[in-house]
C-alpha positions in Angstrom: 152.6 -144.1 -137.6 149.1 -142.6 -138.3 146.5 -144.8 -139.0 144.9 -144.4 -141.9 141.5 -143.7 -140.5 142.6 -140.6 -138.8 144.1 -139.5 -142.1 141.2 -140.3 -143.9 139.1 -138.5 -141.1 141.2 -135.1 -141.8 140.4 -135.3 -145.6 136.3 -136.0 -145.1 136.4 -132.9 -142.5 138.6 -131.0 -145.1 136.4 -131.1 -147.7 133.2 -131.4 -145.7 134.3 -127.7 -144.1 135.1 -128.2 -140.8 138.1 -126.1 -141.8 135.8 -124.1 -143.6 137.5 -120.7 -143.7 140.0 -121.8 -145.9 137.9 -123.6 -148.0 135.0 -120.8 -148.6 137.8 -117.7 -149.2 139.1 -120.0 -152.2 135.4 -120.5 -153.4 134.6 -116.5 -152.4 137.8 -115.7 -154.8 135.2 -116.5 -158.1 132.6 -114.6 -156.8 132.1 -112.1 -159.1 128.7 -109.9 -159.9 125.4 -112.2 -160.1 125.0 -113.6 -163.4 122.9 -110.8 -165.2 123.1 -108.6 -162.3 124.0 -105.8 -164.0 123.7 -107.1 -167.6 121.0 -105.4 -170.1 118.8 -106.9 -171.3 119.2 -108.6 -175.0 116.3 -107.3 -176.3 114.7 -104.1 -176.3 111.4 -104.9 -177.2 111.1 -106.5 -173.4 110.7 -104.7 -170.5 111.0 -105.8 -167.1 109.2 -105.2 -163.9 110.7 -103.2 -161.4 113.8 -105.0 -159.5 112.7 -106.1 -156.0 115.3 -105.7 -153.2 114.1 -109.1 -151.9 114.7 -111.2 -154.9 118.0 -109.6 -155.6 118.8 -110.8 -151.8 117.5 -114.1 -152.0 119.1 -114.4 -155.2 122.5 -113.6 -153.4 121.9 -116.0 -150.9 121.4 -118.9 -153.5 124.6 -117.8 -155.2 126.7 -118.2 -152.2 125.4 -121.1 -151.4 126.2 -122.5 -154.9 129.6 -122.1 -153.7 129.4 -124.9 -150.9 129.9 -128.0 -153.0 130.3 -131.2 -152.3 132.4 -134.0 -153.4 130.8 -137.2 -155.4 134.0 -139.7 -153.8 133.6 -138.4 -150.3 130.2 -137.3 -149.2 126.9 -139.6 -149.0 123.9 -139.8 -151.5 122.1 -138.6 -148.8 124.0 -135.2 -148.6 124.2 -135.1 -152.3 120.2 -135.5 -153.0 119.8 -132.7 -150.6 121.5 -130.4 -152.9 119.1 -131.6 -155.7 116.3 -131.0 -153.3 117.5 -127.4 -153.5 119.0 -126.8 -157.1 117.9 -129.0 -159.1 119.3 -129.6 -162.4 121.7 -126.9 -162.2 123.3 -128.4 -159.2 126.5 -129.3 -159.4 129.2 -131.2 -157.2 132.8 -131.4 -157.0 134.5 -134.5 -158.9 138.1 -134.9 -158.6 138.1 -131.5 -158.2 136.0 -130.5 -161.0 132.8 -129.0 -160.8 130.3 -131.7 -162.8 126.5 -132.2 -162.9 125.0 -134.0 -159.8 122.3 -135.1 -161.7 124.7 -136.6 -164.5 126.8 -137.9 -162.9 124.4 -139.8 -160.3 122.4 -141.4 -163.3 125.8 -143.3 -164.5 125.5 -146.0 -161.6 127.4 -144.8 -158.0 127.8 -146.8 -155.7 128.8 -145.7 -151.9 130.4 -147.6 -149.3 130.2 -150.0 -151.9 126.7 -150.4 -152.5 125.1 -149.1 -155.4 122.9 -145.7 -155.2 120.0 -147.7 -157.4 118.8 -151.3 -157.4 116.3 -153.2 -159.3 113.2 -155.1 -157.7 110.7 -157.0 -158.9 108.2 -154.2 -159.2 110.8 -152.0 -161.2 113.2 -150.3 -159.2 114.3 -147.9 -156.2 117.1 -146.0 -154.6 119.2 -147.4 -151.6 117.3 -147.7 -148.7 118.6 -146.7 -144.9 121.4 -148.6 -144.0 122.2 -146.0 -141.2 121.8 -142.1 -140.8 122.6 -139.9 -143.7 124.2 -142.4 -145.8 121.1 -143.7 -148.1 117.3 -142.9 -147.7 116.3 -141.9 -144.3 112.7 -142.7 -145.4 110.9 -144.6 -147.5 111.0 -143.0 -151.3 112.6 -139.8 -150.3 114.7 -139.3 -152.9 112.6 -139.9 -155.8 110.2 -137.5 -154.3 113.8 -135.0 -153.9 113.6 -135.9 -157.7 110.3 -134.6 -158.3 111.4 -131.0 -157.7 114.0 -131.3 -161.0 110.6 -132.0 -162.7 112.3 -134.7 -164.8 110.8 -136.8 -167.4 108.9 -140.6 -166.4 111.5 -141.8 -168.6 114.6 -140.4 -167.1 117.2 -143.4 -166.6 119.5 -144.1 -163.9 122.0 -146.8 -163.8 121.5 -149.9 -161.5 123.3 -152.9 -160.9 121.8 -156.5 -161.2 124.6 -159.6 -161.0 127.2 -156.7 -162.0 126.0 -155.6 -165.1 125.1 -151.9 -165.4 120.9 -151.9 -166.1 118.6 -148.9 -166.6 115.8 -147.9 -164.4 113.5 -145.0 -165.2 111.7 -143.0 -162.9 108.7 -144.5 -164.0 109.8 -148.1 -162.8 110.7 -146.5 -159.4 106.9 -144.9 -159.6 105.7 -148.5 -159.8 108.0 -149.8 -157.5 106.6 -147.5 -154.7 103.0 -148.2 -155.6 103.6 -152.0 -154.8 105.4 -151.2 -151.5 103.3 -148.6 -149.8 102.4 -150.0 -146.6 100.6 -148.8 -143.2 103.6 -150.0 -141.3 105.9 -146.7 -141.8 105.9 -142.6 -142.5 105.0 -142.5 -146.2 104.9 -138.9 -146.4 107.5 -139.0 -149.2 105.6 -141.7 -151.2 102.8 -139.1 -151.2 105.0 -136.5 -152.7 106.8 -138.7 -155.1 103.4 -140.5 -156.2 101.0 -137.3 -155.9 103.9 -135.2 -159.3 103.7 -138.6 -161.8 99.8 -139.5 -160.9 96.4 -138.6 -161.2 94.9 -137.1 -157.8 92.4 -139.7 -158.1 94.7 -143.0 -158.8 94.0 -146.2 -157.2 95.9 -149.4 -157.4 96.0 -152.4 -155.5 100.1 -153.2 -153.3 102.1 -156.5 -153.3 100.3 -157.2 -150.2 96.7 -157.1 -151.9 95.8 -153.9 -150.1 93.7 -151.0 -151.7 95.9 -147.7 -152.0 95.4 -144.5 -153.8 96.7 -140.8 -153.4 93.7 -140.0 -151.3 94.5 -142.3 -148.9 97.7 -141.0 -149.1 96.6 -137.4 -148.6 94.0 -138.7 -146.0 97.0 -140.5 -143.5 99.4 -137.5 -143.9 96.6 -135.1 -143.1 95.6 -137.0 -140.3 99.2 -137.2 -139.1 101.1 -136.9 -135.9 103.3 -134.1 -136.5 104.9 -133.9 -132.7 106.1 -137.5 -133.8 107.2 -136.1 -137.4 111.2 -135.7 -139.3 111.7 -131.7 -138.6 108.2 -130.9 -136.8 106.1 -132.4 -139.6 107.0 -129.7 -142.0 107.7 -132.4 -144.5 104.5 -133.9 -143.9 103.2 -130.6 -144.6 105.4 -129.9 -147.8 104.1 -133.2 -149.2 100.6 -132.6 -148.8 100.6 -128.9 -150.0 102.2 -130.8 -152.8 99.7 -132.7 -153.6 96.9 -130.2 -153.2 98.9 -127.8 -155.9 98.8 -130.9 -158.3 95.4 -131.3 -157.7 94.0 -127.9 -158.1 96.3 -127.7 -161.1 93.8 -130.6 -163.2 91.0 -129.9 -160.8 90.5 -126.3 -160.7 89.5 -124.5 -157.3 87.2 -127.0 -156.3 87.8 -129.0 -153.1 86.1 -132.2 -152.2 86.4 -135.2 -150.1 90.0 -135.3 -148.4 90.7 -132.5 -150.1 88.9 -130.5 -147.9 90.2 -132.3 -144.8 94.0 -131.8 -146.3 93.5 -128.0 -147.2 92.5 -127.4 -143.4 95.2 -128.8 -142.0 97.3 -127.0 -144.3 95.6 -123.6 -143.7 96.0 -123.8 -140.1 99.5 -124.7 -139.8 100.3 -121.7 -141.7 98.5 -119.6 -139.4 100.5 -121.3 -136.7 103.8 -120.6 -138.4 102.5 -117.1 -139.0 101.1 -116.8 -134.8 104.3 -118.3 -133.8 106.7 -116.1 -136.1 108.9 -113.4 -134.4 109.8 -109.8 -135.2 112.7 -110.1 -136.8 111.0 -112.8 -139.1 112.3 -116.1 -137.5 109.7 -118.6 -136.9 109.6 -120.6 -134.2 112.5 -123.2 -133.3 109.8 -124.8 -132.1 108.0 -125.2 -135.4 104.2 -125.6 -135.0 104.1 -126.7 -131.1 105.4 -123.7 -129.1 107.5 -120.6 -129.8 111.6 -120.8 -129.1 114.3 -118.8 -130.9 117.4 -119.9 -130.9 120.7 -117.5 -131.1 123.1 -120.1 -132.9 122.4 -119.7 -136.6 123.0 -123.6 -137.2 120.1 -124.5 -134.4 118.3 -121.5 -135.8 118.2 -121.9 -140.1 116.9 -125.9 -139.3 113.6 -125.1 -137.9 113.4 -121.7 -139.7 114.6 -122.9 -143.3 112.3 -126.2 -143.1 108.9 -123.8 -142.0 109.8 -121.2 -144.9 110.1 -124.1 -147.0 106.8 -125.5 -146.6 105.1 -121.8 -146.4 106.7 -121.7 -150.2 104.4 -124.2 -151.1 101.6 -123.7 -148.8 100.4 -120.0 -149.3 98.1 -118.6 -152.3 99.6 -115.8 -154.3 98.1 -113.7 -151.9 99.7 -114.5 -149.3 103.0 -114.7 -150.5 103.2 -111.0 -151.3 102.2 -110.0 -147.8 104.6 -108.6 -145.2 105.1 -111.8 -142.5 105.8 -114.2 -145.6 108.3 -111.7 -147.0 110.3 -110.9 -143.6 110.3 -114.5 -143.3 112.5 -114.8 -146.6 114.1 -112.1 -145.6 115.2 -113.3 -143.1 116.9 -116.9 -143.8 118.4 -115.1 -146.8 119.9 -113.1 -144.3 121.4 -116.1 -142.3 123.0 -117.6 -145.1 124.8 -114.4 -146.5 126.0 -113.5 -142.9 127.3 -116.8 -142.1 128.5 -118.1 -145.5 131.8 -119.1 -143.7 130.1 -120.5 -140.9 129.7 -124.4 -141.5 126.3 -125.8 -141.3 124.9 -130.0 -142.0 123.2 -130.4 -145.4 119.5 -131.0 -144.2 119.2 -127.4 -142.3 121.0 -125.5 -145.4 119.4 -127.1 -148.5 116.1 -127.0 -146.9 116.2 -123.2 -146.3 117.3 -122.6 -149.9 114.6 -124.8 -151.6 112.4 -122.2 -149.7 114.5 -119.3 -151.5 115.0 -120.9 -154.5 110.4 -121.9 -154.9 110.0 -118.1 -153.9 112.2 -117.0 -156.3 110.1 -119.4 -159.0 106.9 -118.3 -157.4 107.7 -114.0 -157.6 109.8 -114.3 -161.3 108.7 -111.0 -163.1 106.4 -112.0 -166.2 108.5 -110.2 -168.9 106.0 -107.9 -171.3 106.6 -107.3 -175.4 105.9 -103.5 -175.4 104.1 -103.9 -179.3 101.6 -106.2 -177.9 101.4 -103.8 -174.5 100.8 -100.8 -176.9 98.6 -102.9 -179.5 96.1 -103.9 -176.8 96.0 -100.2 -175.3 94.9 -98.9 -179.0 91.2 -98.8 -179.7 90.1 -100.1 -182.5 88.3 -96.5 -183.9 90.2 -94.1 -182.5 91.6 -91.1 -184.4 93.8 -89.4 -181.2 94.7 -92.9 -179.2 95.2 -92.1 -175.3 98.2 -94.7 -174.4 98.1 -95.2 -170.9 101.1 -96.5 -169.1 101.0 -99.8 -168.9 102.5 -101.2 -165.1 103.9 -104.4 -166.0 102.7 -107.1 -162.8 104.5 -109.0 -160.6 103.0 -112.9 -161.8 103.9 -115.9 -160.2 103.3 -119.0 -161.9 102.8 -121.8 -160.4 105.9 -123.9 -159.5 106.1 -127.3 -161.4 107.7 -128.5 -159.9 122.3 -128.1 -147.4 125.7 -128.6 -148.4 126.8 -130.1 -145.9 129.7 -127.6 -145.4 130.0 -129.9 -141.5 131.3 -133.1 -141.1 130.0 -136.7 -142.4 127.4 -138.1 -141.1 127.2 -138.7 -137.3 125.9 -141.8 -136.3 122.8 -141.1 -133.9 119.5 -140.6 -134.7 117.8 -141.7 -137.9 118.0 -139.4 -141.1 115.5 -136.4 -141.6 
């Protein structure tokens, strides 16, 4: 007789992709074109920039990555909000075998290993903390701040469970909750990322223990931090804070002052690490910001490499992100996951080196022009014979607002990135 945990075992490695061959020619089989890949445009009155070979690869690298989905009965919340991390709203999962919402279908009140993905508290409310690796949050607020990149409302509800009734709470009560439980005691480079999208740069308020907090001192301990002791070389450390300086400058203008200065250095010189560090082929270091290693196994390789591009998509001005090294680096992890799309790979490495494809994909989308007002504007006011000059329509990159693990469950180990 087979016991029932081996059986059980086969089925989590089924659909996790262990047997991933199988699996990914089924998926591959409703692969067609890109969605508006080779569709015309609607209107004629818009014309868009010239297509750049990059995007259109990046682009197919997100799409076939779509394709590695998850189940909501069998895999964690961890795995799951690492998908958001990546998509967002449009992320989807597999539920009984349909594709359905992630986002949806997490706000209705899931519970795994039967405890429930949200609970109240007496500050408002929070997800699941760690219970043990890549089941719940490996750190403190980490998936509210995996939230923050969906850009979703203060008021967006998710279903808890208090004395087994079903009871809203909003991102706003988990805001609250996080202000009262900041503490000195452990990493709180999510809280930082979480706190620095739904408040003011300059926000103050006082914990449950009585202590002073604010987003500068936030900004100040995470600039000031470790990073050979950080999750993933410190490039989440690094995301958070380059986070928080875009929200900043976003109400503040250009102008830097007080930790902001010391949090823009630190920044600033980790990219020219990554840059220093960065080889030929555009790989950065395996090593991330302490010494250079490449590695030849693209799962060892896209972890290090995904997680740097990742933070460099937030980091760099609009400068930089148009320069050669930044674009070989996207180049090249959108290379890794279109050449080993049937190669399986854990969640963290994969959804962390798409949320770098998918923000530079945000951060290089073609402003579309209305030819009237292009000609309108090229017209002088007095002029009998009008010269119209061509107008070239530039590449603008707004600011953004804002894998699947196709391996096995999680391994028990070492604590969750």
């Amino acid at each position: 007789m087979v016991p029932i945990r081996s059986v059980l075992c086969f089925f989590v490695c089924l659909s996790c992709g262990l047997f991933s061959t199988s699996i990914l020619r089924a998926e591959e089989c409703n692969l067609g074109p890109l969605n508006g890949a080779s569709e015309a445009n609607e209107s004629d009155q818009v014309e868009q920039a010239e297509i750049d070979p990059l995007r259109e690869k990046a682009k197919l690298a997100i799409e076939i990555s779509k394709r590695r989905y998850l189940d909501g009965n069998l895999h964690t919340p961890w795995q799951i909000l690492h998908g958001m991390l990546a998509l967002r709203g449009d992320y989807e999962i597999k539920i009984q075998g349909e594709k359905s919402s992630a986002l949806e279908w997490m706000q209705k009140g899931q519970t795994y290993d039967q405890k429930p993905w949200v609970k109240k508290s007496p500050y408002g409310g929070h997800f699941h903390t760690y219970t043990q690796p890549y089941h719940f949050e490996g750190h403190p607020n980490q998936f509210l701040a995996i939230l923050t990149m969906s850009d979703l409302p203060a008021e967006t509800e998710f279903i808890a469970w208090e004395n087994r009734k079903p009871v809203p709470v909003t991102i706003q009560q988990m805001v609250e909750h996080a202000k009262m439980v900041v503490n000195d005691r452990e990493e709180q480079t999510w809280t930082l990322w979480a706190l620095s999208k739904y408040l003011p740069s300059d926000a103050e308020w006082i914990n449950k223990d009585g202590e002073s907090w604010g987003i500068e001192r936030l900004v100040l301990k995470q600039a000031r931090a470790n990073l050979n002791k950080a999750a993933c070389g410190g490039t989440h450390g690094l995301f958070a804070l380059s986070h928080a300086r875009k929200h900043h400058l976003a109400v503040e203008g250009n102008d830097l002052t007080g930790v902001w200065i010391e949090a823009d250095q630190t920044i600033k010189k980790h990219i020219n690490i990554a840059r220093a560090l960065q080889y030929s082929d555009g790989a950065f270091s395996c090593g991330y910001f302490a010494y250079q290693d490449y590695k030849k196994n693209f799962a060892e390789r896209l972890s290090p490499t995904g997680h740097t591009l990742e933070f460099l998509m937030m980091a760099v001005d609009d400068e930089e992100l148009s320069k050669n090294w930044i674009r070989k680096g996207v180049e090249h992890v959108a290379n890794d996951l279109i050449d080993n799309k049937r190669n399986s790979i854990d969640c963290g490495p994969l959804y962390h080196a798409l949320s770098g494809l998918v923000i530079f994909m945000e951060r290089t989308e073609p402003k579309p022009v209305i030819v009237e007002e292009v000609v309108a504007e090229l017209i002088p006011l007095i002029a009998p014979k009008p010269e119209i000059k061509t107008a070239w329509l530039p590449l603008v990159a707004p600011k953004p607002e804002n894998i699947i693990r196709q391996a096995s469950l999680p391994e028990t180990g070492t604590a969750a990135e």
